[in-house]
N, C-alpha and C positions, 0 to 999 in steps of 0.2 A: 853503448852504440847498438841499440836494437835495432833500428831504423835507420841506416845510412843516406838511404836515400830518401827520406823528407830533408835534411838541411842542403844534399845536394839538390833537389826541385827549389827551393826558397832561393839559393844562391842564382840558378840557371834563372829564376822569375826577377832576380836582382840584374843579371846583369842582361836582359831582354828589357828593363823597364830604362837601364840606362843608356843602350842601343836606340830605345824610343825618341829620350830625350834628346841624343845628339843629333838624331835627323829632327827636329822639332827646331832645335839650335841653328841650325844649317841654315832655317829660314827666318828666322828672328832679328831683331834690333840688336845692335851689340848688347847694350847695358843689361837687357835680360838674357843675354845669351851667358852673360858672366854669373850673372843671379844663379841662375837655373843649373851650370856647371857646378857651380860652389855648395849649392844645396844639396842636390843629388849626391855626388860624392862624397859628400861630410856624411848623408844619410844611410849611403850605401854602406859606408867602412862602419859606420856604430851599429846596423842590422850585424852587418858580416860579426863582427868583433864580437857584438853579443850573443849571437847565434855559439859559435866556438866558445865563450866563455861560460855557456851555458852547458856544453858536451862536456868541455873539461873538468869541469865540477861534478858533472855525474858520475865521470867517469873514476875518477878519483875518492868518490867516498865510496864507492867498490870496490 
């Protein structure tokens, strides 16, 4: 954990891009509004997930 704050900027840039898309959503046809919903968050949780699963590995063979 040298750097705590590069995963926390990544997460803050993660969840301003998914802020983006809900106002994006707001004005959209349903059918991609559900598209867009399902992608983003599938995307957002395997960043997040990976981000962390990448700390704890480091952090651990230390």
């Amino acid at each position: 954990m040298k750097n705590p704050f590069g995963s926390r900027s990544k997460i803050v840039a993660l969840s301003l891009l998914i802020l983006a898309m809900i106002i994006i959503m707001y004005n959209a046809p349903s059918d991609i509004k559900y598209w867009i919903a399902s992608s983003i968050t599938f995307v957002s949780l395997v960043l997040i997930n990976y981000e962390y699963f990448i700390l704890y590995n480091k952090t651990k063979n230390k």
